[in-house]
C-alpha positions in Angstrom: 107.6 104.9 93.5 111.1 104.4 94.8 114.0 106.2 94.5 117.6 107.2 95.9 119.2 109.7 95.0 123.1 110.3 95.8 123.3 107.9 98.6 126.9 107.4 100.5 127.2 105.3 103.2 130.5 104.4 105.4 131.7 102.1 107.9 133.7 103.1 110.3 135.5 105.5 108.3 135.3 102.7 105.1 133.1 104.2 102.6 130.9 101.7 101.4 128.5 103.3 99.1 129.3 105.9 96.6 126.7 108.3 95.4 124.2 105.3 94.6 121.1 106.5 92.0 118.7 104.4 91.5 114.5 104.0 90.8 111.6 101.7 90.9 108.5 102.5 89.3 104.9 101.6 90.4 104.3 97.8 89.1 108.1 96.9 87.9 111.0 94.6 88.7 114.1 96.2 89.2 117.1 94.0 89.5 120.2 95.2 91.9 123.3 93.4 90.3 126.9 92.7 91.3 129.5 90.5 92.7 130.1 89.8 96.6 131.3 92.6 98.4 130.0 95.6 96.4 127.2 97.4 98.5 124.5 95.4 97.6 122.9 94.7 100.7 124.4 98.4 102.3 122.1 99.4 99.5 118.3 97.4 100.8 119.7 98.6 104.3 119.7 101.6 103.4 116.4 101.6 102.3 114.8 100.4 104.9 116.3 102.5 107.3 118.9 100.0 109.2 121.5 102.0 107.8 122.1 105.7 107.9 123.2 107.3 104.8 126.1 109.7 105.3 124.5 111.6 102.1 121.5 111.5 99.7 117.8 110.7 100.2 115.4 107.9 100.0 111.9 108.7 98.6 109.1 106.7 98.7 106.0 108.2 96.6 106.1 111.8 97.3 107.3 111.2 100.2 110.8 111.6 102.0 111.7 109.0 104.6 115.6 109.4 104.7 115.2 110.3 108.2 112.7 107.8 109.4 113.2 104.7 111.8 112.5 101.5 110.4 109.1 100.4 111.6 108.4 103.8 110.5 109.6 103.2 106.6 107.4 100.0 107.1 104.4 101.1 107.9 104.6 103.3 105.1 104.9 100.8 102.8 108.4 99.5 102.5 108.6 95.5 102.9 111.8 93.7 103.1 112.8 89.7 102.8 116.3 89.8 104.1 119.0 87.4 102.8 118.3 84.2 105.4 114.7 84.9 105.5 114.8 85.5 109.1 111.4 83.6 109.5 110.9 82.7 113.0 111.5 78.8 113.4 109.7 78.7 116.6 106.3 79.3 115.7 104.2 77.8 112.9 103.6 78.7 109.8 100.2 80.6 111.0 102.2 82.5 113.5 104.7 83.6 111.5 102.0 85.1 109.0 99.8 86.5 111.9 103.1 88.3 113.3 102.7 90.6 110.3 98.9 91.4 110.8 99.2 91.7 114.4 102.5 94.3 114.1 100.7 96.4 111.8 97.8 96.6 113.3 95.9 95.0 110.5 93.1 92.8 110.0 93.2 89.9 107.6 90.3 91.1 105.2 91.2 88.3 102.6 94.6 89.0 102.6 95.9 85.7 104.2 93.6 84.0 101.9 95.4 85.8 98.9 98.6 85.6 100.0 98.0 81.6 100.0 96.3 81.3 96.7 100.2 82.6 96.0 102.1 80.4 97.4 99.6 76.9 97.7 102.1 74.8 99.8 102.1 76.7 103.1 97.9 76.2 103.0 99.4 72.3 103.7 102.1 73.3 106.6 100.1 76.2 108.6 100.5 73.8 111.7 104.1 73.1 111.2 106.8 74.9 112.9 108.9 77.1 110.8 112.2 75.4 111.8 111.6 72.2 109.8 110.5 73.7 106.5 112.6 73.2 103.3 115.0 76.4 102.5 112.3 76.8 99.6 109.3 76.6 101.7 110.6 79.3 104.4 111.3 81.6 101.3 107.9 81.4 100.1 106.8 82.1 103.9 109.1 84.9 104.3 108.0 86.5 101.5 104.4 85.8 102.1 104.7 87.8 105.3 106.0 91.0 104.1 103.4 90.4 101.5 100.8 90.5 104.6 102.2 94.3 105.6 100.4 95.7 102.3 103.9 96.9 101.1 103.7 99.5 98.2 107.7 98.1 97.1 108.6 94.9 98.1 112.7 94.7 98.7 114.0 90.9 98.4 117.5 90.3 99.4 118.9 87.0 97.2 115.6 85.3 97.6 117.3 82.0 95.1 120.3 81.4 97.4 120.5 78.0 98.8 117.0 76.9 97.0 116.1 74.1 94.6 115.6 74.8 90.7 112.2 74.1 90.7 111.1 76.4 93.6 113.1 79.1 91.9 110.8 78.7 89.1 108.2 78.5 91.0 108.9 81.9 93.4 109.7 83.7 89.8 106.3 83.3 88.5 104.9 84.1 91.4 106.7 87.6 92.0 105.7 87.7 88.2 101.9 87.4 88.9 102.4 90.2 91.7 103.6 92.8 89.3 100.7 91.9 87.5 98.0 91.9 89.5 99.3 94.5 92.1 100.7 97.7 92.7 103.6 96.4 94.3 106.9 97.6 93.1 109.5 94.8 93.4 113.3 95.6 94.0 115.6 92.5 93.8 118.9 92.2 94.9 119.9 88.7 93.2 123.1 87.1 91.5 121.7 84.1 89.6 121.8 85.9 86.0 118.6 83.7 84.8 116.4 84.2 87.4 116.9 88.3 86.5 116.6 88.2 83.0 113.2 86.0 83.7 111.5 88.0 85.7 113.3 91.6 85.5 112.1 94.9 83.5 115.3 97.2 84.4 118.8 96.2 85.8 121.3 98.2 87.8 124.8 96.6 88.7 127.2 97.8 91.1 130.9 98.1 91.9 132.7 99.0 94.4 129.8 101.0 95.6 128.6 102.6 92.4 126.5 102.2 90.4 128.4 101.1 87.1 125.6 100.1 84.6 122.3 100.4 83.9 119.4 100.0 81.6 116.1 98.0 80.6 116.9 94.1 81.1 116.8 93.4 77.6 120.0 95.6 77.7 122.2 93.2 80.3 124.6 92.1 77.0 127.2 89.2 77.2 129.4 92.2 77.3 128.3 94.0 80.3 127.8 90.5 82.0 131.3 89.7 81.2 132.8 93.0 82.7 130.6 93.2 85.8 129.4 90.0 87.0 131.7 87.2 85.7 133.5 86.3 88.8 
């Protein structure tokens, strides 16, 4: 569904990713690994086109969109949850979900109405701005709207950080019961080791760049945890 192949990317004169590998097949979690610092998030912008490779090539399907712009990579099917969520706080919960409809030129065909059969509490808040929702709550919306763009791989950038046990639990089953009853390909860039081994099917870590490990996620041993992600 996904896949890079040989990507390098560098900052001004820095390089920051070296020769990263990596694939996500149709109606799987895949789990980017790592400490701070490592070309994680390079990696997602990558992807979705906010950065420009130096080398290498990002496929989506059968098709090649290293070169494309971003609304481009979207429109083909590439939706992204950044880390912050980035919803808008100024408009309601409504808004923010018809912002994806109206940007893709999309009608809602049932898809709003799916979208909150996934995530119940925003039903309750679709008047409320999205300034004064919980950290939890704006996750759930952010990732609600990319849902709205009909993505075929959904890219989520530390979607736990900053949010309460129980909503963690709660967004897990959920990107659980999308694997399942979609299409959608998830890639998840995401530190807390739990939440990965949970709701993962392959892992990939990086350092310095590199990728250093890989494998399915019953694979992620105390060893490999202990030499690449134990800060």
């Amino acid at each position: 569904m996904l896949n890079l192949a040989n990507i390098s990317v560098s900052y001004d004169g820095s390089r920051i990713l070296r020769g990263v590998t990596l694939n996500v097949p149709e109606r799987s979690l895949v789990c980017l690994m790592g400490r701070n610092g490592v070309g994680k998030t390079t990696t997602l912008k990558s992807i979705v086109g906010l950065v420009k490779p130096d080398a290498g090539t990002v496929q989506l399907g059968t098709t090649d969109i290293t070169g494309l712009k971003p609304d481009q990579r979207a429109r083909l099917g590439i939706g992204y949850v950044p880390q912050g969520r980035d919803i808008f706080p100024h408009l309601t919960v409504w808004e923010n979900l018809k912002v994806s409809l109206v940007v893709h030129g999309t009608k809602a065909n049932g898809q709003v109405d799916r979208v909150l059969d996934l995530f119940p509490v925003l039903k309750e808040m679709l008047q409320r701005k999205g300034g004064v929702l919980s950290g939890g709550q704006q996750q759930q919306l952010a990732i609600a709207r990319a849902l709205l763009t009909d993505p075929q791989v959904l890219i989520l950038d530390e979607p736990t950080e900053g949010i309460q046990p129980n909503i963690i639990d709660l967004i897990g089953e959920t990107l659980l019961k999308i694997k399942a009853e979609t299409k959608i390909s998830i890639l998840l860039v995401e530190q807390y080791l739990d939440f990965c081994l949970d709701v993962g099917d392959t892992f990939y870590i990086m350092d310095r760049g590199a990728i250093v490990a890989e494998g399915p996620i019953s694979g992620l041993t105390d060893d490999i945890v202990k030499l690449h992600l134990t800060v």
